[in-house]
C-alpha positions as CSV (number, residue, x, y, z in Angstrom):
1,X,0.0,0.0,0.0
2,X,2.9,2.6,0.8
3,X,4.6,1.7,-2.8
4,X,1.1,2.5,-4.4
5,X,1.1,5.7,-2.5
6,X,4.4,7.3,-3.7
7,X,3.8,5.7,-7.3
8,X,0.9,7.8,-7.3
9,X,2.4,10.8,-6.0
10,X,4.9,10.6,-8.4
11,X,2.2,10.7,-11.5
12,X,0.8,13.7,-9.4
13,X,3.7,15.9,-9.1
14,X,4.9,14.9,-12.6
15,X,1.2,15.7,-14.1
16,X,1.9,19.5,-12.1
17,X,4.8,20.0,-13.9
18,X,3.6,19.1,-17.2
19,X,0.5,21.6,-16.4
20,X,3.0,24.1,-15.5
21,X,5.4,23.4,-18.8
22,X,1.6,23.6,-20.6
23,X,0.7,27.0,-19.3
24,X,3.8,28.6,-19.6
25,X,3.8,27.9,-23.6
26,X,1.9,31.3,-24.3
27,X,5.3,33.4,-23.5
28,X,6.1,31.5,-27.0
29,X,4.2,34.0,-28.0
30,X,5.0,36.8,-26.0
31,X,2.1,36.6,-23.5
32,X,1.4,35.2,-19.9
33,X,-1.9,36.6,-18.5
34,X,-4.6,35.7,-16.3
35,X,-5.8,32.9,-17.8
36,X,-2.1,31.2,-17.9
37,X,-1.5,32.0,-14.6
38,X,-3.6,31.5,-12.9
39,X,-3.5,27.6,-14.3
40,X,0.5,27.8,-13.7
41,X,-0.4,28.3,-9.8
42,X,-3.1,26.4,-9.7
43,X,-0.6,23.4,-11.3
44,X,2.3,24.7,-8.4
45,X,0.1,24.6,-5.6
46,X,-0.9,20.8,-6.5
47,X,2.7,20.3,-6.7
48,X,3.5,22.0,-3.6
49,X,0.2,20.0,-1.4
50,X,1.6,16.4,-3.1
51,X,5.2,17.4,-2.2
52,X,4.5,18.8,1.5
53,X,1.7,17.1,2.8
54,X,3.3,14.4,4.4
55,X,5.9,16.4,6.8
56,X,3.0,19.3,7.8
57,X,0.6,16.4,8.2
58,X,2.3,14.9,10.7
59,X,3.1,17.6,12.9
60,X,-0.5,17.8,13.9
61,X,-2.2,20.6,15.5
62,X,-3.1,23.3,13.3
63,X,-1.0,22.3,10.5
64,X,-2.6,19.1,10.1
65,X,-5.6,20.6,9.8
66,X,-4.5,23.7,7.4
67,X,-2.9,21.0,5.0
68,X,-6.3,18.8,5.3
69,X,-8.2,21.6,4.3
70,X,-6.3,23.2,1.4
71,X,-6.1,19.3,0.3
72,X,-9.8,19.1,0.4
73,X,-10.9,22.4,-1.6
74,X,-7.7,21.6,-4.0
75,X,-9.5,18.3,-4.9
76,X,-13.1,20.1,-4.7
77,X,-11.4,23.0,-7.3
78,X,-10.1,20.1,-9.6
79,X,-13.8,18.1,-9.9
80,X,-15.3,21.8,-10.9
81,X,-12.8,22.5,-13.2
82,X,-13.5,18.8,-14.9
83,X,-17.2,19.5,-14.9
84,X,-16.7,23.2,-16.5
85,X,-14.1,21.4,-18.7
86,X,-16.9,19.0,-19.8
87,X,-19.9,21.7,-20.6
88,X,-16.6,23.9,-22.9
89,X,-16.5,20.2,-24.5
90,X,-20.2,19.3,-25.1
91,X,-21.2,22.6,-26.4
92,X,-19.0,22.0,-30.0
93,X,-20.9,19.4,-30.6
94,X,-24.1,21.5,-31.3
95,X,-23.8,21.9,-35.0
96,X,-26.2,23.7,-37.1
97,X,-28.6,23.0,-39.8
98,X,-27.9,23.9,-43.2
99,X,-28.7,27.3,-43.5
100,X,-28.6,28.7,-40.5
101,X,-27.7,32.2,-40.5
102,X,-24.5,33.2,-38.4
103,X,-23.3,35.5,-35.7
104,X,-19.5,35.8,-35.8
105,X,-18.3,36.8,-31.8
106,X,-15.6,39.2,-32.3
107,X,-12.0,39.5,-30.8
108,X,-8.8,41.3,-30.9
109,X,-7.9,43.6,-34.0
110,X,-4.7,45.8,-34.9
111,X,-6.5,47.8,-37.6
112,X,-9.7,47.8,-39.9
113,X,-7.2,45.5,-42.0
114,X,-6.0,43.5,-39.4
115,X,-6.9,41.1,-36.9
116,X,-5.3,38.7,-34.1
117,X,-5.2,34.6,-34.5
118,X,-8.2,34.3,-33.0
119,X,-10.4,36.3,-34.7
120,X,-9.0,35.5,-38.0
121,X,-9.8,31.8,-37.6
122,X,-13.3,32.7,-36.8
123,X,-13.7,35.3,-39.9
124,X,-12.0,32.1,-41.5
125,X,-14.8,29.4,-40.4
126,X,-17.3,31.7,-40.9
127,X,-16.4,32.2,-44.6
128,X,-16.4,28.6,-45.0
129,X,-20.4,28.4,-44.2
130,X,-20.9,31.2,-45.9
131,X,-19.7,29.5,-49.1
132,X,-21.2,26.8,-48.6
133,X,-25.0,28.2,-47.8
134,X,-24.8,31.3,-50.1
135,X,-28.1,32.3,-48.9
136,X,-27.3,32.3,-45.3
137,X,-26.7,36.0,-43.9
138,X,-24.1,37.3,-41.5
139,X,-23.7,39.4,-38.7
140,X,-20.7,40.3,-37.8
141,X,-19.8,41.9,-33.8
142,X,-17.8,43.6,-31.5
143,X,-16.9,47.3,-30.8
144,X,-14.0,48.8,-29.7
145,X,-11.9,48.5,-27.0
146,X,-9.7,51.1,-25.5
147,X,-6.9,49.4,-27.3
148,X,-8.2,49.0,-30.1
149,X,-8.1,51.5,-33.6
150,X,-11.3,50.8,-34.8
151,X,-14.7,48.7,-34.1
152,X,-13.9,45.0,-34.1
153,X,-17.0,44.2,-36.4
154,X,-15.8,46.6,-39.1
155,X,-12.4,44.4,-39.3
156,X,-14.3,41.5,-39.7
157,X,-16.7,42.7,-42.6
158,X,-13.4,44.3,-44.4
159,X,-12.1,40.7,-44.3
160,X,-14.9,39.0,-45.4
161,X,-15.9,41.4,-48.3
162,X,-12.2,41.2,-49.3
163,X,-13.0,37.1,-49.6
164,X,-15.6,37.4,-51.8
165,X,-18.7,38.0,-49.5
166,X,-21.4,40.1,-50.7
167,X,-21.6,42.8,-48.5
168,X,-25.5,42.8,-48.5
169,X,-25.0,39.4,-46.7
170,X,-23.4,41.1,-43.7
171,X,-24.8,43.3,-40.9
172,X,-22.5,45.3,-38.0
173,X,-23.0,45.1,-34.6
174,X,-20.0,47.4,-33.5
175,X,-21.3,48.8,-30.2
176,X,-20.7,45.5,-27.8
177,X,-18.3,45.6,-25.1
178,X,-18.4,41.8,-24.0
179,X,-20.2,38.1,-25.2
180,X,-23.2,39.2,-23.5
181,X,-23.8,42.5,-25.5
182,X,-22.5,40.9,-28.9
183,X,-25.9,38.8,-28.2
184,X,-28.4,41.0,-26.9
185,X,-27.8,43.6,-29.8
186,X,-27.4,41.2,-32.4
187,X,-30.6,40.4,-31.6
188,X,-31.8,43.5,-32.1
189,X,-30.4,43.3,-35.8
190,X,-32.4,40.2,-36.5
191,X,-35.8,41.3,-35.4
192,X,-34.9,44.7,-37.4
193,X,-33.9,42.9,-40.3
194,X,-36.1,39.8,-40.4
195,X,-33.4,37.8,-39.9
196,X,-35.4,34.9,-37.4
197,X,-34.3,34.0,-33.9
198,X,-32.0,30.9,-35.2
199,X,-28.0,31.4,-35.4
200,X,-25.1,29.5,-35.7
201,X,-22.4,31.1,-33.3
202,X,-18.6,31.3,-34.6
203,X,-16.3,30.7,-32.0
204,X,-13.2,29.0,-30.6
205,X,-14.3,25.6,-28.9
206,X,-13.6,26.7,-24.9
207,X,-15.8,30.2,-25.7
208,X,-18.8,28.2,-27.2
209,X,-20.7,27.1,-23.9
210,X,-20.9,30.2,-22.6
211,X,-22.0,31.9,-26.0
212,X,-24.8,29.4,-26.4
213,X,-26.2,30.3,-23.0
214,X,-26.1,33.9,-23.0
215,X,-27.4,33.5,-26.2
216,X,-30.3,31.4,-25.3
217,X,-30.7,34.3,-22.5
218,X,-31.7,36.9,-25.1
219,X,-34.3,34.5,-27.1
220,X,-31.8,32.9,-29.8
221,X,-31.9,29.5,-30.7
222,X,-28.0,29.0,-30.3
223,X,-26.3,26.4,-32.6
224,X,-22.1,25.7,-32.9
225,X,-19.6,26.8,-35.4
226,X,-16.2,25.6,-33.9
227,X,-13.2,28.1,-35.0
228,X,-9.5,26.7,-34.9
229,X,-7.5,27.6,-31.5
230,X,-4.3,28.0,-31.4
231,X,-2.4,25.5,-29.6
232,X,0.4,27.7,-28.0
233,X,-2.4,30.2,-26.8
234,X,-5.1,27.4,-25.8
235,X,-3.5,27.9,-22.3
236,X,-4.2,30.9,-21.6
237,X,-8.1,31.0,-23.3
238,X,-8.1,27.6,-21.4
239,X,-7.4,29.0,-17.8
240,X,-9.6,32.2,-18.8
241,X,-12.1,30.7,-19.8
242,X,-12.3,28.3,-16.4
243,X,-13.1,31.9,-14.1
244,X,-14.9,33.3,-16.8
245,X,-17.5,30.7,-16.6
246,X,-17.1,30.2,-12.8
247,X,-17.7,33.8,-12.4
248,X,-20.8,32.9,-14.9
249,X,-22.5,30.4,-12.4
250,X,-22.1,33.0,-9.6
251,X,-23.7,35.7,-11.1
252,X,-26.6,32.8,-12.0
253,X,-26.8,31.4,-8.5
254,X,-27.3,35.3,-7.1
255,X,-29.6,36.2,-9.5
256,X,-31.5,33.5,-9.1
């Protein structure tokens, strides 16, 4: 029974590191923010309760009972992230109807020419439908941040026009702020332009769960369009994504 223990710490600690190696790989790219590390402590602090635990357990007293505790919430933390992990997974899997009109969430630009990795594979899925269901219309969202040069919407029609859409296939939503807004006024487009209440949402994979809900919170029919992620960068999204929808089920529980 003790061998099976310390084989199994083992696989723990070297599963932290390998979590920690994981969410560093976004400095590839010049970037380690909240999303990446908050993971990369998360991953340290397991490695830190598997490596300790045994010295600080055994001192009793109030250590003991510290260790015990962070132990148990640790573990607790882990199950909710698996079950968050799960719903991110499920929700690709939602796939639309042929001819299902299309709401593309928007992302970081650089100029009305130019657009980060992520937004650029969605603009890139989204022109795949579109050529595929020429009759299918698109709206395209996002406004602009305080770092940004122009409305993120306006990036994404330039791109798609310059592909060969027609431009009287795509509406602007350029006022939004965040997922919630690129929802509630692109509904707002559809009942002005008879567009109908049924969309197919293009984004990356770990956004699509919580784009189908708040969605669904604003009267669309939600369905999935699943844009490339970047694998250097899924980290960071990744870790995001886990308080962003954790900060999601608060908000949910309160309101309720």
């Amino acid at each position: 029974m003790g061998k099976y223990k310390t084989v199994m710490k083992w696989i723990g600690k070297i599963l932290c590191l390998l979590g920690c190696v994981w969410f560093l790989l976004p400095l590839l790219h010049g970037g380690f923010d909240l999303g990446a590390v908050f993971g990369f402590c998360v991953c340290t602090l397991g490695f830190s309760i598997l490596h300790f635990y045994p010295r600080l357990a055994q001192r009793g007293g109030w250590r003991r009972i510290v260790v015990r505790l962070v132990s148990v919430f640790y573990c607790l933390g882990l199950v909710w992230a698996g079950y968050l992990t799960g719903l991110m997974v499920s929700a690709q899997y939602h796939t639309p109807p042929a001819g299902t009109n299309v709401i593309v969430l928007g992302a970081q630009v650089y100029s009305a020419e130019r657009m980060g990795v992520a937004l650029t594979n969605r603009v890139e899925k989204a022109l795949e439908y579109l050529l595929e269901n020429p009759e299918v219309k698109c709206i395209v969202t996002g406004g602009q941040g305080g770092d940004e040069p122009c409305p993120e919407a306006l990036t994404e029609k330039n791109a798609l026009l310059r592909l060969g859409i027609e431009e009287n296939r795509i509406y602007m939503e350029d006022q939004s702020r965040n997922t919630r807004q690129n929802m509630k006024f692109s509904r707002e487009i559809a009942d002005r332009e008879g567009l109908g209440a049924e969309f197919a949402l293009v984004t990356q994979g770990f956004h699509m769960f919580r784009a189908l809900k708040l969605a669904e919170s604003v009267g669309i029919t939600p369905y999935s369009l699943v844009a490339d992620t970047d694998p250097i960068l899924l980290p960071e999204y990744y870790g995001r994504e886990l308080l962003s929808l954790t900060k999601w089920h608060v908000e949910r529980f309160v309101m309720e």
